[in-house]
C-alpha positions as CSV (number, residue, x, y, z in Angstrom):
1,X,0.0,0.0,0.0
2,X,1.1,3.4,-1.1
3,X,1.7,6.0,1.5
4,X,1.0,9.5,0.8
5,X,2.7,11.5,0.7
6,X,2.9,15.5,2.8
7,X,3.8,17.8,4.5
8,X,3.6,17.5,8.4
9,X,2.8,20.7,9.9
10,X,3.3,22.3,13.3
11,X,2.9,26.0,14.8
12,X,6.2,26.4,16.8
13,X,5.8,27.7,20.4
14,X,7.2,31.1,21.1
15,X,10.7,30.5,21.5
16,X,11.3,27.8,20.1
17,X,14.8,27.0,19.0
18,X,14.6,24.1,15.9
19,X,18.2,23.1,16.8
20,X,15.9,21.3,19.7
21,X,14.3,18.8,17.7
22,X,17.9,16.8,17.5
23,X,18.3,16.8,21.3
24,X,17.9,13.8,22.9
25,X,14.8,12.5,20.8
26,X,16.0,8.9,20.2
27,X,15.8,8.9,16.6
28,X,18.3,8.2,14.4
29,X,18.0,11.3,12.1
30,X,19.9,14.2,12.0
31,X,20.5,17.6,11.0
32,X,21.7,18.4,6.9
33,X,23.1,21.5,5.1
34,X,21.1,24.6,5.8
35,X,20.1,27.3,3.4
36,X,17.9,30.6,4.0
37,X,16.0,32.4,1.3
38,X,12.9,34.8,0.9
39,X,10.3,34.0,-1.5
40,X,7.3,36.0,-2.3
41,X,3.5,34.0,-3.1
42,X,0.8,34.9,-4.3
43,X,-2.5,33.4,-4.0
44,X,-5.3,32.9,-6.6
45,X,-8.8,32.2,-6.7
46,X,-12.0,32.7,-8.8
47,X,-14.7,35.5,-7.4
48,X,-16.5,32.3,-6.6
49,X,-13.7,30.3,-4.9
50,X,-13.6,27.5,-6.5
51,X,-10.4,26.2,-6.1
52,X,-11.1,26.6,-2.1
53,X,-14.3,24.5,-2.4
54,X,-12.2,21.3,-4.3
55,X,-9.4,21.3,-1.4
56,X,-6.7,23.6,-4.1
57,X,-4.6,26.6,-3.8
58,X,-3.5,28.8,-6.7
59,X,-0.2,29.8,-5.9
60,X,2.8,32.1,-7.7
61,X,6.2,31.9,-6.6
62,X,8.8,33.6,-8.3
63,X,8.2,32.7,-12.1
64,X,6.3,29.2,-11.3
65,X,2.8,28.8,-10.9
66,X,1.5,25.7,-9.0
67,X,-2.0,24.0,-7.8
68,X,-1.5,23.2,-3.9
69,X,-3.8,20.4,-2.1
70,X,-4.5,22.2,0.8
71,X,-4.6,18.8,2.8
72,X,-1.2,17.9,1.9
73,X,0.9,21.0,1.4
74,X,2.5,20.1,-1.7
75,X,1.7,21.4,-5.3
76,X,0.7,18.8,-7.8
77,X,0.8,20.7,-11.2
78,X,3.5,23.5,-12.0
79,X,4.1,25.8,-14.7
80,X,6.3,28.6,-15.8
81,X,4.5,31.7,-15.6
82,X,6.2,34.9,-15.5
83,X,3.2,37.5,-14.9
84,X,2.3,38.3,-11.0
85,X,-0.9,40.0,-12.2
86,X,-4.1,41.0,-10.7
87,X,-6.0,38.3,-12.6
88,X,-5.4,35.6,-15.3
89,X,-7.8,33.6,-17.2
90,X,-7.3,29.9,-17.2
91,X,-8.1,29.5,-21.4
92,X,-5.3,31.6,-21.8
93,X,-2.6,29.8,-20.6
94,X,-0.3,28.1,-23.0
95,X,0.2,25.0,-21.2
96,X,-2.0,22.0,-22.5
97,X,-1.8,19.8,-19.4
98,X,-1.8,22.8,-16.3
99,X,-4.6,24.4,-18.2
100,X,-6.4,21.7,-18.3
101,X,-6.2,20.6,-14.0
102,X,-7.2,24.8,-13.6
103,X,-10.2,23.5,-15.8
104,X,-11.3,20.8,-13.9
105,X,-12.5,23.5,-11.7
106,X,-13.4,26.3,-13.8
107,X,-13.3,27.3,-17.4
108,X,-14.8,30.6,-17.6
109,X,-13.8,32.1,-14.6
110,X,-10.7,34.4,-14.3
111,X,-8.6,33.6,-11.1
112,X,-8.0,37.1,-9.1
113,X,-5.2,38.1,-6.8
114,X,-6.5,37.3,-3.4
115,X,-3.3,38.2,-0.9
116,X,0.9,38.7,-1.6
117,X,2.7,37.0,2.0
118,X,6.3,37.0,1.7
119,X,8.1,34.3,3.3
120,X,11.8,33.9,5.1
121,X,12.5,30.4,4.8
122,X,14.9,28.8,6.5
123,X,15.1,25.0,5.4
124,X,17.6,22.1,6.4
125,X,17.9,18.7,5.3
126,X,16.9,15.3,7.3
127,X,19.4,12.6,7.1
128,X,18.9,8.8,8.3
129,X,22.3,7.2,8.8
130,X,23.4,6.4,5.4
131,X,23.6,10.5,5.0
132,X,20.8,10.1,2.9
133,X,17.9,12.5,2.1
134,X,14.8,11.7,3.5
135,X,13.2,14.9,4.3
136,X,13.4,19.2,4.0
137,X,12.5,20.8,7.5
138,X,11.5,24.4,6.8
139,X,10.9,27.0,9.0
140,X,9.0,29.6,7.7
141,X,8.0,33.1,8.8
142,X,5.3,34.5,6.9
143,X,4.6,38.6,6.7
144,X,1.6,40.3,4.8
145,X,2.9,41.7,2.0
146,X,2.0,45.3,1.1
147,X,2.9,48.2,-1.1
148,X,6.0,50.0,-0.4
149,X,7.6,46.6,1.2
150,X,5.2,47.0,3.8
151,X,5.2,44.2,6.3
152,X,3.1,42.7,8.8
153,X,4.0,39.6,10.6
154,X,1.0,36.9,10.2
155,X,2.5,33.1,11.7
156,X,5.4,30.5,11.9
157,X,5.1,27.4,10.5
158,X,7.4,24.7,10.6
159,X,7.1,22.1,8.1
160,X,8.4,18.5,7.3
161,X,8.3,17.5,4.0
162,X,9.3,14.1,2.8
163,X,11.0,13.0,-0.2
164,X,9.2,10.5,-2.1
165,X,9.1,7.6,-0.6
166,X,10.2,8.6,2.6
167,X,6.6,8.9,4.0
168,X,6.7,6.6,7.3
169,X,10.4,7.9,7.9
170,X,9.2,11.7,8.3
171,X,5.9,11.0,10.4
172,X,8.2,9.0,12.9
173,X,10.6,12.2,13.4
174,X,7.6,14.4,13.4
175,X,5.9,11.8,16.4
176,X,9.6,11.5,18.1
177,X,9.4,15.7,18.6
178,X,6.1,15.0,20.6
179,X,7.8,16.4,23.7
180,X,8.6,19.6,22.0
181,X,6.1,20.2,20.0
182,X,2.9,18.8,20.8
183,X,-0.3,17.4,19.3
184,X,-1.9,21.0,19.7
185,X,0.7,22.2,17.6
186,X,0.1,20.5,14.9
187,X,-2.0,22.0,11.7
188,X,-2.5,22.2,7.8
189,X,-1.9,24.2,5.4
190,X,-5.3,24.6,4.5
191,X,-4.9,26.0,7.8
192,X,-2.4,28.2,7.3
193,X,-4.4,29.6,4.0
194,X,-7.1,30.4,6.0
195,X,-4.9,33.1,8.4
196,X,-3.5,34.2,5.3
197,X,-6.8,35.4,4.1
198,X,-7.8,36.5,7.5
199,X,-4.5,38.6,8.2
200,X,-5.5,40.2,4.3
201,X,-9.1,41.2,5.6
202,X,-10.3,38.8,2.6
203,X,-13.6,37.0,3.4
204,X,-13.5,33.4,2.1
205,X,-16.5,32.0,0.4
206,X,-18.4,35.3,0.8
207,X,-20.1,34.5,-3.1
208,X,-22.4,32.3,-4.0
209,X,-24.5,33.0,-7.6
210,X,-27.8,31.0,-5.9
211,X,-30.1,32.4,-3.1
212,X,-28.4,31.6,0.1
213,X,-32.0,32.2,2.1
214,X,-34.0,30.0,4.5
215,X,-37.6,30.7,3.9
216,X,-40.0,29.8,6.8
217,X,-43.2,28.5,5.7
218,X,-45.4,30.2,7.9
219,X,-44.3,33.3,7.1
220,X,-46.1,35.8,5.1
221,X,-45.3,35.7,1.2
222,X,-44.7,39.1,1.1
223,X,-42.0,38.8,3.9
224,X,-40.2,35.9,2.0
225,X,-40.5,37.3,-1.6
226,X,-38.6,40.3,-0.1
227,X,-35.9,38.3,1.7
228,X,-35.4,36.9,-2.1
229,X,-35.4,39.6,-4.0
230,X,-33.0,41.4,-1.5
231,X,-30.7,38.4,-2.2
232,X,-30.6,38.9,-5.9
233,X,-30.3,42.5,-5.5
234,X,-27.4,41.3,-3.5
235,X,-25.9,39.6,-6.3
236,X,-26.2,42.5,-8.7
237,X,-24.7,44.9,-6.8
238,X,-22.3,42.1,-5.9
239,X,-21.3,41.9,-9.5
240,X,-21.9,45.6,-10.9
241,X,-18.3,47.1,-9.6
242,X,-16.4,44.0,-11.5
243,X,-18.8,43.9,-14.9
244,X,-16.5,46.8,-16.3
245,X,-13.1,45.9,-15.7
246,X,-13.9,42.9,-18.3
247,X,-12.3,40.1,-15.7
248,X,-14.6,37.4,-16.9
249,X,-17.7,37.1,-18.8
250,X,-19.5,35.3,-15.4
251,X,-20.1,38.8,-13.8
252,X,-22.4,40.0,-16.2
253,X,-24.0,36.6,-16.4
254,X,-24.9,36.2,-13.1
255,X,-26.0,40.1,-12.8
256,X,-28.3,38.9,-15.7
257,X,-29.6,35.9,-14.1
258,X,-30.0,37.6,-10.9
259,X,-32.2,40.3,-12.8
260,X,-34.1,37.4,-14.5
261,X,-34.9,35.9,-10.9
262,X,-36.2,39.2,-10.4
263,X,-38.6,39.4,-13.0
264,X,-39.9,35.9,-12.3
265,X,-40.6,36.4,-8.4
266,X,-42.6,40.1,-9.6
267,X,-44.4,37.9,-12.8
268,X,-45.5,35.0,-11.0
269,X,-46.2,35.8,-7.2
270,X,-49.1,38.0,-7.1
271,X,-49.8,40.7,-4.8
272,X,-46.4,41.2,-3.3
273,X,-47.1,45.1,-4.1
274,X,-49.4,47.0,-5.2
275,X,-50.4,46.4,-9.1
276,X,-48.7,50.2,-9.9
277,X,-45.6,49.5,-7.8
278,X,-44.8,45.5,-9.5
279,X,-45.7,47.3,-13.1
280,X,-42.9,50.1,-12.4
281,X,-40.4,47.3,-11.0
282,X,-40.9,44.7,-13.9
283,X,-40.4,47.2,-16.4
284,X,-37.5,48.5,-14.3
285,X,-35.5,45.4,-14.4
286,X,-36.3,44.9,-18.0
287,X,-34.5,47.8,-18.8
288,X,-31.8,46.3,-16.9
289,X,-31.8,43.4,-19.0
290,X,-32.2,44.8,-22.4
291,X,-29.2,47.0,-21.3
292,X,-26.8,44.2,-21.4
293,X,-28.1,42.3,-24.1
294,X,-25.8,43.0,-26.8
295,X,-23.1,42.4,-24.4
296,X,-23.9,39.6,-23.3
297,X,-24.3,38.5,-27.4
298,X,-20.5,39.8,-27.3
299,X,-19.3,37.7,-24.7
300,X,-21.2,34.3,-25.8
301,X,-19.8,34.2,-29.2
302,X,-16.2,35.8,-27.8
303,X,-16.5,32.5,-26.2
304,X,-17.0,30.8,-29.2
305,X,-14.3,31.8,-31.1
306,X,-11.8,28.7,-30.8
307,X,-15.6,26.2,-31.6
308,X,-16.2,28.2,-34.5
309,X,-12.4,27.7,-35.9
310,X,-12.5,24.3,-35.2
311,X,-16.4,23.9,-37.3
312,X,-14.6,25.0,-40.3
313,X,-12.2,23.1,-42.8
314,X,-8.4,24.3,-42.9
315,X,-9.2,26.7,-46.2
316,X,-12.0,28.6,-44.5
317,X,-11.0,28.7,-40.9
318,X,-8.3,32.0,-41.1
319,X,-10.9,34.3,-42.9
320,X,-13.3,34.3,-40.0
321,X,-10.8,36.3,-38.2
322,X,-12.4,39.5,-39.4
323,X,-16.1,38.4,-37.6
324,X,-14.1,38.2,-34.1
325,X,-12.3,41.7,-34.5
326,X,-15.2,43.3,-35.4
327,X,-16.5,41.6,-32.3
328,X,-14.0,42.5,-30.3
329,X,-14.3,46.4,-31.3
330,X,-18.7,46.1,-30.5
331,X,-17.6,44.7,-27.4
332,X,-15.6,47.1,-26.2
333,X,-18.4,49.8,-27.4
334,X,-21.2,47.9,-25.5
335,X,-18.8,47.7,-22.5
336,X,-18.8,51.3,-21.9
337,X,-22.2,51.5,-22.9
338,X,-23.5,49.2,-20.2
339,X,-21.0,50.3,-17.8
340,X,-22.2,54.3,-18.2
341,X,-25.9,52.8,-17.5
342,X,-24.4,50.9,-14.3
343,X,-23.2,54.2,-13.1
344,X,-26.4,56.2,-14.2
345,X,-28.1,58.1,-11.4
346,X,-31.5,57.1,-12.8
347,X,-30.3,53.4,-12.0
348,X,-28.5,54.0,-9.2
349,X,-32.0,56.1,-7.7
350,X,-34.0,53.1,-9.0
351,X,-32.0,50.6,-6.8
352,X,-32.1,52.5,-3.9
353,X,-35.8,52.7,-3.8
354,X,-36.0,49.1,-4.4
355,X,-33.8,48.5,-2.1
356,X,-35.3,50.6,0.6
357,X,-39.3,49.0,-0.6
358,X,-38.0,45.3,-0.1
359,X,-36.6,46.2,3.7
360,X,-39.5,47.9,4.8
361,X,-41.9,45.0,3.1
362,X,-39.7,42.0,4.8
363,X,-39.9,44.3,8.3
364,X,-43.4,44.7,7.9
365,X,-45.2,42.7,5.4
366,X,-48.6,44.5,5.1
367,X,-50.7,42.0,2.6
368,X,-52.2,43.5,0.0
369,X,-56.0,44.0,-0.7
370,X,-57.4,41.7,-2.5
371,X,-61.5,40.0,-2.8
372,X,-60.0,36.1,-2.2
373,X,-60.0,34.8,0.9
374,X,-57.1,32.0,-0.2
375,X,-53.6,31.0,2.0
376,X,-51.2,33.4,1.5
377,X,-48.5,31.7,3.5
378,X,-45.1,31.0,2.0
379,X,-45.6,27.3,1.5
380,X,-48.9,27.3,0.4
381,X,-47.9,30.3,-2.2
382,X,-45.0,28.0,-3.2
383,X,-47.0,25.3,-4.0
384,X,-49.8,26.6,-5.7
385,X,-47.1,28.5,-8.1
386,X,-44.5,25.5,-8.5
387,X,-47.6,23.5,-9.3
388,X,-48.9,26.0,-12.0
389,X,-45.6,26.2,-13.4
390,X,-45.1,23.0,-13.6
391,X,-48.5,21.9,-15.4
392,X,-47.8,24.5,-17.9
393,X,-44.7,22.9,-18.9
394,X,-46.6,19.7,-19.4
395,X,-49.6,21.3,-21.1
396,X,-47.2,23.0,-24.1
397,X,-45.1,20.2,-24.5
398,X,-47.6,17.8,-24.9
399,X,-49.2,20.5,-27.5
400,X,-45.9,20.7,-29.5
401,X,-46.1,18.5,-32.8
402,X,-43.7,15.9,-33.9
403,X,-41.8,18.5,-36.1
404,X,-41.5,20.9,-33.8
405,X,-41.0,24.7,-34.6
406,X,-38.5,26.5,-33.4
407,X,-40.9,29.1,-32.0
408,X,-42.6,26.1,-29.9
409,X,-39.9,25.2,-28.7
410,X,-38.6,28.4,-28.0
411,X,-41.9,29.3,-25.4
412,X,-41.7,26.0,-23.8
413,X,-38.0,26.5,-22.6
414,X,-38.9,29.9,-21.2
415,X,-41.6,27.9,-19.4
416,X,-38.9,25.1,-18.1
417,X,-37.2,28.8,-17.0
418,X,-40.1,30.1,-15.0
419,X,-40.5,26.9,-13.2
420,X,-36.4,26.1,-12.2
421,X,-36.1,30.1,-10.9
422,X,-39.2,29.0,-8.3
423,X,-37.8,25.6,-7.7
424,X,-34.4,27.1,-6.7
425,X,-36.1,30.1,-4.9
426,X,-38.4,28.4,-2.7
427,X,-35.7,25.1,-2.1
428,X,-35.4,26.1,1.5
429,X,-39.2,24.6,2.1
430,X,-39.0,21.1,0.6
431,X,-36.8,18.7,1.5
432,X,-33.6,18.5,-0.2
433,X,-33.0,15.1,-1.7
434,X,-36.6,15.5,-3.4
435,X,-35.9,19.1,-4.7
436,X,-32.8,17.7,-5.9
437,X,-33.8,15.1,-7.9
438,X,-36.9,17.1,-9.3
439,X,-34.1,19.7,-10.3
440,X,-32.0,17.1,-12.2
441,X,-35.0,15.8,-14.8
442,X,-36.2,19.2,-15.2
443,X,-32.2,19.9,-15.9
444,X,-31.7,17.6,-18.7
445,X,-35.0,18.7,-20.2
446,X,-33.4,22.6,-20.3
447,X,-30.5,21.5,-21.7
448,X,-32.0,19.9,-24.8
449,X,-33.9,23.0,-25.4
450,X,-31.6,25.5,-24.3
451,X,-29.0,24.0,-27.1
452,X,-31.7,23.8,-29.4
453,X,-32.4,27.7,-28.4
454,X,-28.8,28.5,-28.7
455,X,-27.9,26.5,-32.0
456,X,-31.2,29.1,-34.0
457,X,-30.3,32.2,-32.3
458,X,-26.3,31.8,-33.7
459,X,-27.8,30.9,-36.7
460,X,-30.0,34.3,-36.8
461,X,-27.0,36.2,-35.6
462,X,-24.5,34.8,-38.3
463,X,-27.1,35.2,-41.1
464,X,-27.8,39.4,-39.7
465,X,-23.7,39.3,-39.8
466,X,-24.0,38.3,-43.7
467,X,-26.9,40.6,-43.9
468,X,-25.1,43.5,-42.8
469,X,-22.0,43.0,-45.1
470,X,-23.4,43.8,-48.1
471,X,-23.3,47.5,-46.8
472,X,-19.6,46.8,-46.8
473,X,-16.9,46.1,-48.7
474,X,-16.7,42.7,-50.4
475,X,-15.0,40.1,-48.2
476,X,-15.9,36.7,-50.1
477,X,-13.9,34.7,-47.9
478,X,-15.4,35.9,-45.0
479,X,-19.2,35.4,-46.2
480,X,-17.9,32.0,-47.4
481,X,-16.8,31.2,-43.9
482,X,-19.8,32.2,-42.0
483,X,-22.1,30.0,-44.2
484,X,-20.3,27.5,-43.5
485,X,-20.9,27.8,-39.9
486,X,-24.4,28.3,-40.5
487,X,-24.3,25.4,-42.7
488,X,-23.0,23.3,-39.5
489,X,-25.0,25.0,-37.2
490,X,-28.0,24.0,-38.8
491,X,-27.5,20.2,-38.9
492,X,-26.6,20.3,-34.9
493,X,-29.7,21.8,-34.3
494,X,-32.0,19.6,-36.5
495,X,-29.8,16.3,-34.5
496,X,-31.1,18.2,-31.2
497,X,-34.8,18.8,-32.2
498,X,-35.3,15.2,-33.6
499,X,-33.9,14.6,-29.2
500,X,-36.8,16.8,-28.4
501,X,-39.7,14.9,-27.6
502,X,-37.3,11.5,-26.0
503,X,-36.2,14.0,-23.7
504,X,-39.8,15.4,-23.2
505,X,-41.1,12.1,-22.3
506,X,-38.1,11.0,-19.6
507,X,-39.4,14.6,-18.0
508,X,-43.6,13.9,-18.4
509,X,-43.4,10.6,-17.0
510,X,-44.8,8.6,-13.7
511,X,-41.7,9.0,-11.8
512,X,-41.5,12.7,-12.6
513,X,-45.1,13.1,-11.4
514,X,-44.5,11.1,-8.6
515,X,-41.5,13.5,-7.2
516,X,-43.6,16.9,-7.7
517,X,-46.8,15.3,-6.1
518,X,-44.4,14.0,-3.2
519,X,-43.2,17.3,-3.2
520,X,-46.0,19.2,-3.4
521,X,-48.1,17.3,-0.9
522,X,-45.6,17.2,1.8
């Protein structure tokens, strides 16, 4: 049996002296060439930490980039990377294989410059009594590192870290120091991370693009659509100051799907406000999505770039360089364009008030008039709308033919929308393994239409594209290249609406009926 292999950790007492550990200790190890040095890290994350959340670090050191496991200490993917930035995006590195282990995490996300700590290392080697190798002992003293070579002490760590296959050997001198240095001073470098953070007044896992909010079912439905529409106004204004520094396209997406939440609690959960006040609102955060929409267009086929390439033969593929500039140049217009209406006072007002309507309705949810006389609880609210939702999705999918238009199809996945936002909204009130599973047919059902969806509307776009160059000079190669993608285009999507109604019908089926009825009965 393999074992594996880490660091052993320990915070040193105050006063320690490492010269100690050789004293007396009745091991047969000692003490190697020493060396001192000062390094400098920097550590990485996404906005949404999701390195943290899969037990990895991002660190830079020097010109080397590496992925730590925080449980063992010890990177497990290196690169040479020369740029300390602010930020970096994970597509763009050069390396195949470290681009790829970033991946396995995230794809879209940029990875921003969370902390700098400088470090004063002093390390020696362990030697068993053949003089050989069989360990580094570090001592390390790590400082905050600010501008102007500003430093504030944060810890001490002192760290054993075997060479491979020298495992056993370095957990035996780390239990022979027991007297020294005991079990309470033992820790991890996840450990260690975490003060680094704390010492840089940078809260860990402070993001989350879902609702975070636990509804109680007896309350009031005004009171609990407030508490979520406060969290996604959270999330907007979460994302807002980051949209225009262009870091990565997943600001502005979940800003747009936070504004879409929005818009479904307001459409579908009557008499939170008055009719006059939910009209303003609605319209409001229309606006707020019609703002962005070209953007948005900008960044999804941005995305697409290195696809598109690869969908055309080796003649064709260079000429579609053109599209993506001229991309590139709308994005940057729409960019400031959005980013003036962010900063408009007319927004900024509008957000204010909203803001300052939703805290005085979850303080003190006053219902509103109305003639019925029906449960206006939050569970009983949730269920009557899940329910309605969820019957509509049935009734036009049914409806839709077997050749099914893309209009059709179009509607029903804006229904399959409307019923996941209340499904994720009101998750707090069901139990979780049922919610979760309800979640997952419905998921595979949006998928199939959402790529159906997608595969027309870059169709549209692409054909407007060939449209609009005949107002332009003649580029042959370029209009050649585009049809061909349409071309492409068009055969995926008629591959995903003949999968239409097999998906359909794994979604309207008795076991699917049998998890919303258990979950709407309970």
């Amino acid at each position: 049996m393999t074992v594996e292999q880490k660091s052993i950790c320990f915070r040193p007492p105050e006063g320690f002296e490492t010269e100690s550990l050789f004293e007396d200790n009745g091991l047969s190890v000692k003490p190697g060439k020493t060396q001192k040095r000062r390094v400098r890290r920097i550590f990485y994350d996404t906005f949404e930490w999701q390195l943290l959340a899969n037990n990895t670090a991002a660190v830079q050191e020097n010109r080397l980039l590496s992925l730590y496991n925080l449980d063992t200490g010890l990177p497990f993917a290196s690169v040479g990377h020369s740029a300390a930035a602010r930020f970096f995006r994970p597509f763009e590195l050069e390396d195949e294989k470290f681009r790829s282990e970033i991946e396995r995490y995230t794809e879209l996300r940029a990875l921003i410059k969370r902390c700098a700590v400088e470090v004063d290392i002093v390390s020696q080697k362990l030697l068993d009594e053949e003089e050989k190798t069989i360990a580094i002992l570090n001592r390390e003293t790590y400082f905050l590192f600010k501008e102007k070579k500003s430093r504030i002490l944060i810890t001490e760590n002192l760290a054993i870290t075997p060479l491979k296959g020298f495992q056993e050997e370095a957990e035996t001198f780390a239990s022979g120091t027991g007297k020294l240095l005991g079990r309470e001073h033992r820790t991890r470098y996840r450990d260690l991370f975490m003060q680094f953070m704390d010492a840089a007044g940078v809260p860990v896992n402070d993001y989350s693009s879902k609702i975070r909010i636990t509804l109680q079912p007896g309350d009031p439905v005004q009171k609990s659509a407030a508490s979520l529409l406060l969290g996604t106004l959270d999330i907007m204004k979460r994302n807002e100051p980051w949209i225009p520094e262009n870091i990565d396209t997943e600001f502005l997406h979940d800003y747009r799907v936070a504004v879409r939440r929005t818009r479904s609690v307001l459409g579908t959960i009557r008499d939170i406000f008055d009719s006059g006040t939910t009209a303003r609102y609605r319209n409001a955060f229309r606006n707020a999505g019609k703002a962005c929409n070209a953007l948005r267009d900008c960044d999804v086929y941005l995305l697409r770039e290195s696809d598109y390439r690869a969908m055309l033969p080796e003649s064709l593929a260079p000429h579609i360089a053109a599209f993506f500039k001229e991309l590139h140049e709308l994005h940057r217009i729409e960019l400031r364009r959005f980013s003036s209406f962010l900063r408009s006072k007319a927004y900024r007002a509008m957000l204010d008030e909203w803001n300052g309507l939703l805290g005085e309705t979850e303080r003190n949810p006053v219902p509103v008039a109305t003639q019925d006389t029906e449960d206006r609880s939050t569970l009983a609210v949730a269920k009557k709308n899940i329910r309605k939702a969820w019957k509509k999705v049935l009734r036009h999918g049914r409806a839709i033919p077997a050749q099914a238009s893309d209009a059709e199809l179009h509607s029903l996945r804006i229904d399959c929308k409307k019923l996941r936002y209340l499904l994720e909204l009101f998750a707090s009130l069901f139990p979780d393994k049922t919610m979760a599973t309800v979640v997952r047919q419905l998921k595979e059902l949006q998928e199939n239409l959402g790529m159906f969806v997608d595969l027309a509307v870059q169709q549209q776009y692409l054909a407007g594209h060939i449209e609009q160059m005949k107002e332009k000079p003649s580029d042959p190669e370029l209009a050649a290249a585009l049809g061909g993608l349409i071309t492409t285009l068009h055969c995926r999507q008629q591959k995903t609406r003949k999968l239409f109604h097999r998906t359909f019908r794994h979604f309207d089926n008795d076991e699917t009926e049998t998890l919303f009825n258990a979950l709407l009965n309970s």
